[in-house]
N, C-alpha and C positions, 0 to 999 in steps of 0.2 A: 864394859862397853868398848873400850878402846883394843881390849883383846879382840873382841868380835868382829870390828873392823881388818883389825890387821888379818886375821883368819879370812874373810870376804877378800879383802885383795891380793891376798896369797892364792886364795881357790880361783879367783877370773884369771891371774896371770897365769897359773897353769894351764885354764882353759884354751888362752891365747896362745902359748909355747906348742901345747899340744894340735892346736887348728894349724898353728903355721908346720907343725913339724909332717901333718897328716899332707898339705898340701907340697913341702916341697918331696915326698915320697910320692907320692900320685904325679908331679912332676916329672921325676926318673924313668919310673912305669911308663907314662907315655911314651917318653923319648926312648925307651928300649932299654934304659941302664940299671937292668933286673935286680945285679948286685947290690950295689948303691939304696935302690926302694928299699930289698929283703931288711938291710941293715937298721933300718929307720923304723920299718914298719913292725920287726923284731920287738924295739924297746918302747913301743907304743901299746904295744900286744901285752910286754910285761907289767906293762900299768892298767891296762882296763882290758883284762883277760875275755873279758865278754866282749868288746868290740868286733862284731863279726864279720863287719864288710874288711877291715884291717885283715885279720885270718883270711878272706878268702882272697884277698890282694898277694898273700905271701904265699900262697897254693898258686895260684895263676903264675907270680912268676918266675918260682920252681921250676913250675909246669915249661916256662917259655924258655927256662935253662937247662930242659929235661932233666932236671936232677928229681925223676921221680920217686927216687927211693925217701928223699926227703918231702916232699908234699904229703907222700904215702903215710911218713911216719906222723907229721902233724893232723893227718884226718881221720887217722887211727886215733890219735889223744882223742880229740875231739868226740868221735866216735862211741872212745870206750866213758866220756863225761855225759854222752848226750845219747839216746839214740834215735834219734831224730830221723827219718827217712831220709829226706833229703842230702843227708853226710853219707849214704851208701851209695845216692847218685854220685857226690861228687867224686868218692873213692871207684865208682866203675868208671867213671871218665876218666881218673888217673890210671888205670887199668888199660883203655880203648887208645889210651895216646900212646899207649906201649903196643901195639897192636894185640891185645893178650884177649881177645875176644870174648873166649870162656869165660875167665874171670870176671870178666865189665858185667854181661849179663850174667850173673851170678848177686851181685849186688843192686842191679838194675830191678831183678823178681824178688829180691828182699824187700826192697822200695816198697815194691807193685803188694808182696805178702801185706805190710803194714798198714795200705790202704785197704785192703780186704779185711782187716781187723777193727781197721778204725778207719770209717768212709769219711771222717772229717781232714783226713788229711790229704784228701783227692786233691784241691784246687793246689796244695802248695806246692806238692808232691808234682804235678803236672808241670806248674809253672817252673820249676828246677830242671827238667828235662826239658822245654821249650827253650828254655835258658842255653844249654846244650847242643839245640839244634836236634834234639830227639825227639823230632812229630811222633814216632807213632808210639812211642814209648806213654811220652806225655798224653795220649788219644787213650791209651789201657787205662792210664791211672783212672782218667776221667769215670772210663765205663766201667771200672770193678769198683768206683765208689759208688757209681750207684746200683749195682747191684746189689751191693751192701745195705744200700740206704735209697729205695725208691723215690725221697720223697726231693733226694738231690734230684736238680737239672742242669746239665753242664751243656747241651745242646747248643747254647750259643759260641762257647769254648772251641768243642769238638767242630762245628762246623768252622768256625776259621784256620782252625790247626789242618783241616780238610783243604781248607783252600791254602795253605800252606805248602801241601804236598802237591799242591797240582791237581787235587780231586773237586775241579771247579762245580763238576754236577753235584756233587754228593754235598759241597758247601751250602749250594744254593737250598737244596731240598731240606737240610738241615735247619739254615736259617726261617726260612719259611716256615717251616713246622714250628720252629721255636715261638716265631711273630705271633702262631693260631694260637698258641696254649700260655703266651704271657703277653696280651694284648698292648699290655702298659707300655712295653718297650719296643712295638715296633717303629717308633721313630729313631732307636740304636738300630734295629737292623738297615730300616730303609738307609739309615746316614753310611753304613759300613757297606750294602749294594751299590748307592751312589757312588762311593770312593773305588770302589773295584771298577765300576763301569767305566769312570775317568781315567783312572790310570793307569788301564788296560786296555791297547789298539786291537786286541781279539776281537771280532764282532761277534763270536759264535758266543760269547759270555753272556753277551745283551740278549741276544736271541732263544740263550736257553734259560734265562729269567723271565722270557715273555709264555714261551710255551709252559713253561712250569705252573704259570698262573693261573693259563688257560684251561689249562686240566685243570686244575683246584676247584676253577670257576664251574667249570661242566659237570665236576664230580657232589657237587658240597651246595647248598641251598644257604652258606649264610653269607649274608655281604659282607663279609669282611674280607672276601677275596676277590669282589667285584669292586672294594676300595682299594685293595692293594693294588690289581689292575690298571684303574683308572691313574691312584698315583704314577704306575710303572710309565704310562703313556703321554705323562706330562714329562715326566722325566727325557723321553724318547721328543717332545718336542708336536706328538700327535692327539693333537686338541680332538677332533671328531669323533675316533677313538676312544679318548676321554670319555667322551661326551655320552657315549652310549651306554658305559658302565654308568656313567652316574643317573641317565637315565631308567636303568634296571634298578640304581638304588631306590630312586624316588619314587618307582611305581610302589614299590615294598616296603618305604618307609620316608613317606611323604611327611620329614618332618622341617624341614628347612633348605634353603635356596643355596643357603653358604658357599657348600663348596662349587656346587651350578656356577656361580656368580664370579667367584676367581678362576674358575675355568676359561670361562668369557671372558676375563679381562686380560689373561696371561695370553687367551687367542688373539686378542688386539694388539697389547703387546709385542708379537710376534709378526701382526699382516697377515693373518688368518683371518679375514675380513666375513666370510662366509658363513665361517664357522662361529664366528663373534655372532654374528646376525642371528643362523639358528638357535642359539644356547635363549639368546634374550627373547626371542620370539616366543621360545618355549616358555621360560618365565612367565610374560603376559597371559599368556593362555592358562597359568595353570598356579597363579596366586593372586588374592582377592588382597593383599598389603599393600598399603598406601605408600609406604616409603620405597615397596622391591618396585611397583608400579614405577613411578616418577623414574627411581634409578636405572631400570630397562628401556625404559622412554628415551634419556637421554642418552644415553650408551648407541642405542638406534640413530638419532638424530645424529650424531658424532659421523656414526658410521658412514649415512648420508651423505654427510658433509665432503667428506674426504673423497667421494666418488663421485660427487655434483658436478656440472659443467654448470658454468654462469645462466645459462636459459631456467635451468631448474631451480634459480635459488630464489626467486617470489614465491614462490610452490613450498618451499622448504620455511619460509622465512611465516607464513599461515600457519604451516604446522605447529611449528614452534607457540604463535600464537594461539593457535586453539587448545595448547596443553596446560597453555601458561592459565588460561580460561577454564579450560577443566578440573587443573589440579589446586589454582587459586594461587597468590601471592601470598607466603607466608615464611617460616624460617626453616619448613619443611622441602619449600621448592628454591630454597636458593641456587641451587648448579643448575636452576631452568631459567631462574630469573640471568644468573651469571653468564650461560651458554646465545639466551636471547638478546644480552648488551652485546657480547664479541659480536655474535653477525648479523647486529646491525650495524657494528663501525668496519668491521674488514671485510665484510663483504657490498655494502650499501650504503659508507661512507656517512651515516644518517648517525653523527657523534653525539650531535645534541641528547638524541631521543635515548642511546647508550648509557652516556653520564648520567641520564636524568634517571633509568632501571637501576644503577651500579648507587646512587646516591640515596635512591626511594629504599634499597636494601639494606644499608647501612643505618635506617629509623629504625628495623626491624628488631625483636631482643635476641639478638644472636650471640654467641658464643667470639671470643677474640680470636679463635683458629677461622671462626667462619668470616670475619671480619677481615681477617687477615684478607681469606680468598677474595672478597671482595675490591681490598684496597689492589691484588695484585692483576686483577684484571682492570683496574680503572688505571695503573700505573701501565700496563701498554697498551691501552689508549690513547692514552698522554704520550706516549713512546709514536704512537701512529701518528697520532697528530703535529709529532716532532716539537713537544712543549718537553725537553727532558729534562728541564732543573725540575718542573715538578713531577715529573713521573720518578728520578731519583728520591727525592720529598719520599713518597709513597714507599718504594722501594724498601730506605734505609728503616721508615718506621714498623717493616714488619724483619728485617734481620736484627732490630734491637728489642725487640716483641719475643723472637724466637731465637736465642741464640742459642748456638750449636745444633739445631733444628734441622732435618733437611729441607725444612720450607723456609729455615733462614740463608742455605746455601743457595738456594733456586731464586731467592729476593737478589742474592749479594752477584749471582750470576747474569741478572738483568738488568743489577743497575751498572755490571760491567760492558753488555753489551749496548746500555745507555750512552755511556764515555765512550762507547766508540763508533756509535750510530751519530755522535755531536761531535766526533774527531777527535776527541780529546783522550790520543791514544797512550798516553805516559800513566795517565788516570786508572785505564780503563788494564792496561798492562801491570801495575800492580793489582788492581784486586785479583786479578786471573793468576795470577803469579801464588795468592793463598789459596783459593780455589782449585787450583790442581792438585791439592792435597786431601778433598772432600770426599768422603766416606759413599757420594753414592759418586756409581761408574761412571752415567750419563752425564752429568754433572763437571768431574772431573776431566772427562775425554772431550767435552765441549771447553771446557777452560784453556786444556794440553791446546786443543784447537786454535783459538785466538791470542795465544800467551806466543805460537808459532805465527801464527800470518801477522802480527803485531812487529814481532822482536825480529823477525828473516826480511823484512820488507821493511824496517830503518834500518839494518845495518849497512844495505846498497845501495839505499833512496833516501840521502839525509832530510830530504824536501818529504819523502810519503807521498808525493804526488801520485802512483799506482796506488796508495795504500786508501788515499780519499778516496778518488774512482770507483775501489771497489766497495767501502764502505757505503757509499753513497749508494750505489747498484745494491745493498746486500739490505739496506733497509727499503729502497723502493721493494722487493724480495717480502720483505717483517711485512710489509703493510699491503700484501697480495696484490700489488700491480705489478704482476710478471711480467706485463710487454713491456714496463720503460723499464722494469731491473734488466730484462734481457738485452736491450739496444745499451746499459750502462756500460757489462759485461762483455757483449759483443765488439765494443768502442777499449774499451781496455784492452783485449784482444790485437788491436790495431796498433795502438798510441804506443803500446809496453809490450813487444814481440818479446824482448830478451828479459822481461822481468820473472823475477822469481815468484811474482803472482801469478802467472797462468796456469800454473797445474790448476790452484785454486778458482780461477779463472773458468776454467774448463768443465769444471766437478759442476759449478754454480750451474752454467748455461745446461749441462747436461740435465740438473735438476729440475728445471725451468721446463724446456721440454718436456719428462716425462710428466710432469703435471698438465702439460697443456694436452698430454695424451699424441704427441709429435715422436711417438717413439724413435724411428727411424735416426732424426735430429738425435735424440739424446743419446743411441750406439753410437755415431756418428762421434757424438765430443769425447763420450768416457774411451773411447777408443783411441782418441789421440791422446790421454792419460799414461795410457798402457804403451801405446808405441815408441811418445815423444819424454815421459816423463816415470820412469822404469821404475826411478830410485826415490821416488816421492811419497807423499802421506796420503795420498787417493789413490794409489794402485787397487786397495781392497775391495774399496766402498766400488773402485768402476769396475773390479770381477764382481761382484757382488751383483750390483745393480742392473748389468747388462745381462749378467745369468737368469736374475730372475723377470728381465724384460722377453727374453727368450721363454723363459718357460711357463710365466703368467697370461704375457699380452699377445706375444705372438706364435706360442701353443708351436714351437720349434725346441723342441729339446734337445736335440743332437746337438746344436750349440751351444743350449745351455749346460751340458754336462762338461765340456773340459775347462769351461772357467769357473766351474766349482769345484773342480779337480784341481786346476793355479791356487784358489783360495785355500785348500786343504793342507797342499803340502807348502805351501811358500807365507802364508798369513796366519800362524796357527793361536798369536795373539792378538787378530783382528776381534773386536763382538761379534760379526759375521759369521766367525768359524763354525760354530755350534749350528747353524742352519744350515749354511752351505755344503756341510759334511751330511746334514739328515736329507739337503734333498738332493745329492750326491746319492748318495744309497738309495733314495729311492727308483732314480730314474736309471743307475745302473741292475733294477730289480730284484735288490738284498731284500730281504721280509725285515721288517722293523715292528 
């Protein structure tokens, strides 16, 4: 026993002697001190003669001391114990760094011989030449193993090693064909299209991925190229687009709304308001489901909302009620019953009758995530009604319900903007302070947001007296009474010329405006952003904003195109960028 022991800790301390000794030679290696590695890596090699990454450590840095005659002789050993293909690559590389041409390929078509012998050695055999920087070498190996062996497909290989060389078309076509004949995996290709698209400024990339489909589409009767399509167009940011493969899918295989339904919501998402609207229309019309019903209902009503002027909201506020009548109070219509509490408190101030919906749905046998939703629309309520120990109350008990949840970070983020809707900004500044580290963007970038107008606006105003003002203005804003948030705003403006509130100041009032549909006013403020406040956190948001006030409301593109052009090359990690750039290309008349 006590032998066996002593044996076990004899064998780990080698273990150890050897890891440390492997790492300070990978050490030398790094730093360039070829000699020094060779020495180390020598007596490491003498002990576990099969360690192969150590051997090819000492060939590499022969190689970097050109002492090729000695790698030469070590890959010959090796060579004549093994004969491995991939030891005839390494020996024509030893060959190629001598510039000895001949000879490299000489070894290179030995290689290439052993896969035509034995097609199992295509994948390794390639990968040792890609290793090399030898595309097209690595592209043979591929294709003479399967010449060998048909039932090989390397396809997906060959087309990146294609786009490797610069043969962007011939990757794509590659890839594509691979997606048709191994369906399983085209969510690899799509991810390795995606990463090209991104981090490639060529536009012709994108463009000859859309015409590629296009033919597919025109040529081939099965959808699975009118899915690729449609993904390709979500990708590109062009919902309608979309919209019309998936409607070819559904005429032809009317089996489900699915991806209809996230198409439409990623359009909302986006302010593709239009197009949101036709996707859900289509739905109603063309599914008898009780639960797609209710959910295109309200997706509608939303839409509404957000494009209502105050005359039209009794009109909207019937509707609402007549669905709620149709579709019946139950645990099936809660975002009807949920959507009918909100506007009656922010829009009709009618809080009683809100609580009393939001309370009536909490009898219901609902689910804790739906309970959840419940308590977080009665918790800004409570937030409207500026009762906010109890709207925190609500708050906290769905971030201890759901922790680490995004709907625990969306709680912890409202009951931040609670502590600072009641001033109590040391409060509300640490939780934001954890929140800027929250896994979703929105989220985060709204934290980054007030963790900055918090922390910049006590370090020059011990008093926060700008910092109330705006607070105060920013929830008159929470609780849709834009005319007194505006005269808040407007009044800070006055009181605090040199404060460091105004950019944010400015953004506010401009916001204000473009909801009251005052366009004119809202260029007006994001442009003194731009003139007076260069080096600030709203430069984006007011190219942004102002572009697409040009190009939506007042149907002038020629000035919306060069502030999506500022956004492009000066914001390129604003969230904005991604649109600003697609409708940049549009209106400069790129095909997308």
């Amino acid at each position: 026993m006590m032998k066996k022991q002593i044996f076990i800790i004899l064998f780990l301390g080698s273990l150890f002697v050897s890891a440390q000794s492997v790492e300070l030679a990978n050490n030398y290696f790094d730093r360039g001190e070829f000699d020094k590695a060779i020495s180390i890596y020598e007596e490491i090699l003498q002990k576990a003669p099969n360690n192969y990454t150590v051997y090819q450590k000492i060939v590499e840095s022969y190689q970097q001391l050109k002492q090729y005659d000695k790698s030469e002789k070590i890959i010959f050993e090796r060579l004549n114990q093994s004969k491995n293909p991939t030891l005839n690559i390494e020996l024509g590389y030893n060959f190629q760094l001598q510039k000895n041409t001949l000879k490299a390929n000489e070894q290179y078509n030995l290689a290439i011989e052993q896969v035509a012998v034995q097609s199992n050695y295509a994948y390794s055999v390639a990968a040792a030449f890609e290793k090399k920087s030898l595309i097209d070498w690595a592209i043979k190996s591929y294709e003479v193993g399967v010449l060998g062996n048909p039932n090989l497909n390397f396809d997906y290989q060959i087309a990146l090693l294609q786009g490797q060389n610069g043969n962007i078309e011939l990757m794509v076509d590659k890839l594509l064909d691979y997606s048709f004949t191994n369906q399983n995996n085209v969510v690899l290709v799509q991810n390795q299209l995606t990463r090209f698209m991104t981090d490639t400024a060529d536009e012709t990339f994108s463009d000859y991925i859309r015409k590629a489909l296009l033919i597919r589409v025109q040529k081939s009767q099965d959808i699975f190229w009118n899915q690729f399509l449609s993904w390709y167009f979500v990708q590109q940011k062009e919902y309608g687009k979309a919209f019309v493969q998936e409607k070819a899918i559904y005429k032809r295989n009317p089996e489900g709304f699915n991806n209809i339904i996230s198409l439409a919501q990623y359009a909302m998402q986006e302010n593709e308001s239009e197009t949101a609207k036709t996707i859900f229309e289509f739905v109603l019309e063309n599914t008898q489901d009780f639960g797609l019903q209710i959910a295109a209902n309200i997706y509608l009503m939303n839409l509404e909302i957000d494009k209502a002027s105050p005359e039209q909201y009794p009109a909207i506020q019937t509707k609402i009620a007549t669905l709620l009548k149709q579709f019946g109070t139950s645990p099936f219509t809660l975002e009807l019953q949920i959507l009918s509490a909100h506007f009656d408190a922010f829009y009709f101030n009618q809080l009683d009758q809100s609580k009393a919906t939001l309370e009536n749905a909490l009898e219901l046998n609902i689910s804790p995530r739906q309970q959840s939703q419940v308590k977080m629309e009665l918790a800004d309520i409570l937030v409207f009604s500026e009762k906010f120990n109890q709207a925190i109350l609500y708050y906290a008990q769905i971030t201890e319900s759901f922790k680490n949840d995004e709907k625990s970070h969306e709680a912890s983020m409202k009951m931040a903007k609670a502590s600072y809707y009641k001033q109590d900004f040391d409060w509300a500044l640490q939780q934001v302070k954890v929140l800027k580290q929250s896994p979703s963007l929105l989220i985060a970038n709204d934290a980054i947001e007030l963790f900055l107008l918090i922390s910049d606006n006590s370090a020059e105003d011990s008093l926060r007296l700008a910092l109330k003002s705006f607070a105060k203005a920013d929830l008159k804003m929470f609780q849709n009474k834009n005319d007194e948030a505006l005269v808040g705003f407007l009044t800070i403006l006055e009181q605090h010329k040199d404060d460091v509130i105004i950019d944010g100041t400015l953004y506010k009032i401009a916001k204000i405006y473009e909801k009251k549909k005052d366009f004119n006013n809202a260029l007006k403020y994001y442009n003194l952003i731009l003139e007076n406040h260069s080096e600030g956190i709203y430069v984006d948001e007011a190219l942004y904003f102002s572009a697409e006030i040009y190009r939506k409301e007042l149907n002038e593109s020629e000035k919306a195109k060069p502030l999506y052009e500022k956004m492009i090359f000066n914001h390129q990690d604003s969230i904005y960028f991604t649109d600003a750039r697609k409708q940049y290309r549009l209106l400069r008349g790129d095909t997308i």
